[in-house]
C-alpha positions as CSV (number, residue, x, y, z in Angstrom):
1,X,28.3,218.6,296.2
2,X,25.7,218.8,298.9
3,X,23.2,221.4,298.9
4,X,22.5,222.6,302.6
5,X,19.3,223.1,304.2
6,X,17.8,226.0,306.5
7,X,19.3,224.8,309.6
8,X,22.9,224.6,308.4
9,X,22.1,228.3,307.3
10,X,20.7,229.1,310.3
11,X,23.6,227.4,312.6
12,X,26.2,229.3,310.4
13,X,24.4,232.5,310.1
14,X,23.9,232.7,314.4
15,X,27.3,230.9,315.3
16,X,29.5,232.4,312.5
17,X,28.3,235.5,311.0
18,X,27.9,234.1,307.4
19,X,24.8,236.3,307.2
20,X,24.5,239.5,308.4
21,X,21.8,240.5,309.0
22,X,20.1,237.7,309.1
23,X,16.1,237.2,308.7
24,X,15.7,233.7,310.1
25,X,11.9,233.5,308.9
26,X,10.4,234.2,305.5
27,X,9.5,237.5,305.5
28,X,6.4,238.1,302.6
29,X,3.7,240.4,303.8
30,X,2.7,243.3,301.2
31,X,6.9,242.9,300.1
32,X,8.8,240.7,297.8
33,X,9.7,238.1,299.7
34,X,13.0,237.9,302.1
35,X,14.9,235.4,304.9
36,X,15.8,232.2,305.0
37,X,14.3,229.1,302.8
38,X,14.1,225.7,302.9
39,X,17.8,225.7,300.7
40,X,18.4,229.0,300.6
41,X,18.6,232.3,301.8
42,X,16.6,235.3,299.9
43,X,18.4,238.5,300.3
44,X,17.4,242.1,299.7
45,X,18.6,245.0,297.8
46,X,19.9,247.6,299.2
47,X,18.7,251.6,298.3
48,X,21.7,252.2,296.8
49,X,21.1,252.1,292.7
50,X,23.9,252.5,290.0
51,X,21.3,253.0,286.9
52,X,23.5,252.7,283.4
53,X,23.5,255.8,281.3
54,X,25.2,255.7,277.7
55,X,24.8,259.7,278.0
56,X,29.0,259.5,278.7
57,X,30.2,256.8,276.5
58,X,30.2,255.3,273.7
59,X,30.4,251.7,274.2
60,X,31.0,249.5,277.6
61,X,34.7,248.4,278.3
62,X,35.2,246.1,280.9
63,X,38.6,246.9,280.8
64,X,38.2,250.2,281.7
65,X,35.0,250.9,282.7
66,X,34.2,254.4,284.0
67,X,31.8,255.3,286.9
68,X,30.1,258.3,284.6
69,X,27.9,255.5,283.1
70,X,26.4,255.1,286.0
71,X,23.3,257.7,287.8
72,X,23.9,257.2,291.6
73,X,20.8,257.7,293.4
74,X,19.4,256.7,297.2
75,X,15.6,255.5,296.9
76,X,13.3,252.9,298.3
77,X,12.5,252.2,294.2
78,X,14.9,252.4,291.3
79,X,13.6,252.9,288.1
80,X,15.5,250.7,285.2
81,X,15.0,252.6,281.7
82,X,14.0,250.1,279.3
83,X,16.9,247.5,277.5
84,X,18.9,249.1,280.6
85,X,20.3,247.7,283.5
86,X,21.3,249.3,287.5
87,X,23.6,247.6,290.1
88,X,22.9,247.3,293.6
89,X,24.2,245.4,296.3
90,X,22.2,243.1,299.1
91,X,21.4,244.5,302.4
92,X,22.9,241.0,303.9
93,X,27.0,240.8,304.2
94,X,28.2,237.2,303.6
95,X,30.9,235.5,305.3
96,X,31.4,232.0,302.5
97,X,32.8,229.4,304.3
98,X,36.1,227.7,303.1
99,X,34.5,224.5,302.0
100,X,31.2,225.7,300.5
101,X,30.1,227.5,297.2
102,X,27.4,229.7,297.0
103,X,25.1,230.5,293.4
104,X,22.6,233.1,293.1
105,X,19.2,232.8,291.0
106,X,16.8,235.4,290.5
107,X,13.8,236.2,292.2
108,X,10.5,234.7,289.9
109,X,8.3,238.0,290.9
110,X,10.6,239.9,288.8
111,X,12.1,236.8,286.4
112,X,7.9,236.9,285.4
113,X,8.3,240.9,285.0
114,X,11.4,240.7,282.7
115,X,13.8,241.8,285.1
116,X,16.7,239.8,285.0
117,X,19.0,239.4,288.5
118,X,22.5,238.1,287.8
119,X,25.5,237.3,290.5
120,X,28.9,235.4,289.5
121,X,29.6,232.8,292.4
122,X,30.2,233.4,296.1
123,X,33.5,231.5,295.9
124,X,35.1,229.8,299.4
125,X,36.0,232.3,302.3
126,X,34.8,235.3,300.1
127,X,33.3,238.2,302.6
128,X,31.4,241.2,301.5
129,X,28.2,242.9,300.2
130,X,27.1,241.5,297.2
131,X,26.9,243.2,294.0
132,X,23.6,242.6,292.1
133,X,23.0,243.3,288.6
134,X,19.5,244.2,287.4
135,X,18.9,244.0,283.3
136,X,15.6,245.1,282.4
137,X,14.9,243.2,278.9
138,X,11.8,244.7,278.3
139,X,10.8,248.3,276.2
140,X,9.1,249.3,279.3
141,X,10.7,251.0,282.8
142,X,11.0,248.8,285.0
143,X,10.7,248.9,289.3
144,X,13.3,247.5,292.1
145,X,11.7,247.7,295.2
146,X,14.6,248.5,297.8
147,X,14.7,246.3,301.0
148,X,13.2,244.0,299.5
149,X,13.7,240.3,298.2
150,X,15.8,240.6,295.0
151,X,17.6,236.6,294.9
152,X,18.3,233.8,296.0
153,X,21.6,232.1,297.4
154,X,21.8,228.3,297.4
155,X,25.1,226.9,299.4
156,X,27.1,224.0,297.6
157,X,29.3,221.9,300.1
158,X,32.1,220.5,298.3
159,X,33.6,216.8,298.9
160,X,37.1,218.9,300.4
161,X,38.0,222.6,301.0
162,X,40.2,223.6,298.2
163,X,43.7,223.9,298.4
164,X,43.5,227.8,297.5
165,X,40.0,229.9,298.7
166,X,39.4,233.4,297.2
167,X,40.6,234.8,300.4
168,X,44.0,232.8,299.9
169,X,44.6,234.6,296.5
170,X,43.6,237.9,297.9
171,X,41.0,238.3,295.5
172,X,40.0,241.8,293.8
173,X,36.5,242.1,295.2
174,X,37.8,240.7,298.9
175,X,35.0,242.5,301.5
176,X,33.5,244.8,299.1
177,X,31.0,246.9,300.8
178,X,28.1,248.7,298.7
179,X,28.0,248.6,294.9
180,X,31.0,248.0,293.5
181,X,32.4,248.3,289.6
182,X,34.2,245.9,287.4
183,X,37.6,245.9,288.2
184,X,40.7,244.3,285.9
């Protein structure tokens, strides 16, 4: 696997759409930082938070998990009770093409602040918002600063396109838009 640079990014964010919108600078000043790296692409988190509440339940099913442990709320900053979590998605739609992976690591200003960003894999030809997943492991609250940097997305070229892509299998979170829940 090849990991690809800015200006493949760039040449399929302009000429395909695999990244909408699409920042084709860094973008830093007085915000955590956003756009297009040297192998990667930072995206931002949208204002739309999803903060975890136990108020409803008694223990977390993925099987059946309901949206009343969730608060919804709309706000340039989310505030993560402590040993809690929130899901968001990114600002950016991504378009994956068929012969390229895509992994997610967290941004380091909040890694260093004991915030915690986890994303499964972009797999080949998936479309949609991602869903972000913010655990805060500290006994403190914890800040996400909407439109602003949140991760980063690295894109893996394989040695072929695979003989079935996520799109192929009509996959269950196919061109998700906004936060969206485990589904079975």
């Amino acid at each position: 696997m090849t990991v690809l640079s800015d200006k493949w990014i760039k040449k399929m964010s302009k000429e395909k759409g695999m990244i909408s919108p699409f920042e084709e600078k860094q973008q830093k000043k007085n915000v955590i930082s956003y756009g297009l790296s040297s192998y990667g692409y930072d995206a931002r988190v949208s204002n739309e938070f999803k903060i975890f509440t136990n108020v409803n339940s008694s223990f977390v099913d993925p099987k059946n998990f309901s949206s009343s442990n969730f608060i919804t709320k709309k706000e340039d900053v989310c505030i993560i009770p402590p040993n809690s979590f929130c899901l968001a998605s990114t600002v950016e739609f991504f378009k994956v093409p068929k012969n390229v992976l895509v992994i997610c690591l967290g941004k380091s200003t909040y890694a260093r602040c004991g915030i915690i960003v986890n994303v499964t894999p972009l797999e080949p030809e998936w479309e949609g918002h991602v869903t972000l997943e913010f655990s805060n492991t500290t006994p403190l609250p914890a800040k996400i600063y909407a439109n602003e940097g949140a991760c980063q997305f690295i894109f893996l070229q394989g040695n072929e396109s695979p003989e079935v892509s996520y799109a192929d299998r009509k996959g269950k979170y196919m061109n998700q838009k906004g936060v969206t829940l485990p589904k079975v």
